[in-house]
MINU-893622 format. One line per field, with one value per residue (C-alpha): residue number from 1; residue in three letters; x, y, z. Coordinates in steps of 0.5 Angstrom, whole numbers, plus 2048, in hexadecimal, padded with zeros to 3 digits. Layout:
i: NUM,...
aa: ALA,...
u: X,...
v: Y,...
w: Z,...
//
This chain:
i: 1,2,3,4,5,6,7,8,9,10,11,12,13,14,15,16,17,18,19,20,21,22,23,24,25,26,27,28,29,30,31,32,33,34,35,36,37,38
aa: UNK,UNK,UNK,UNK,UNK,UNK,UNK,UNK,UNK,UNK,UNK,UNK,UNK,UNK,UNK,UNK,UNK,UNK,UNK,UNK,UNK,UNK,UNK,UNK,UNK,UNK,UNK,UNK,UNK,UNK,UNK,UNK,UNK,UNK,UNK,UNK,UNK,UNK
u: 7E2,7E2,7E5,7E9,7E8,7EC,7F3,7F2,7F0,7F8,7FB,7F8,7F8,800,803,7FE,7FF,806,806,800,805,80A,807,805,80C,80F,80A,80A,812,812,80C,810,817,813,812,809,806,802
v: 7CA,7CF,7D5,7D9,7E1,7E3,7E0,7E2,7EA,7E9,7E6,7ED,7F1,7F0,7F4,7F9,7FB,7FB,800,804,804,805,80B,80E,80C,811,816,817,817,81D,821,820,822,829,82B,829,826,820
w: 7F2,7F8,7F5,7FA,7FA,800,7FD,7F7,7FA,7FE,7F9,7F4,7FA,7FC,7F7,7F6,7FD,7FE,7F9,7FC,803,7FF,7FB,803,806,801,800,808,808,803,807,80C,809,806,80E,80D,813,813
//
């Protein structure tokens, strides 16, 4: 049986990386609110 890694990595990846984008939405917010460049 052929196993499929790229499935398995999006179904593991999704969250993880709606949590990073959320994690940098924020961060990047606040920096802004504090008056930082980026």
């Amino acid at each position: 049986s052929k196993k499929k890694p790229r499935l398995f990595w999006m179904s593991a990846m999704a969250p993880l990386t709606s949590v990073i984008l959320g994690t940098l939405l924020s961060y990047l917010t606040h920096a802004d609110e504090h008056g930082i460049q980026v």
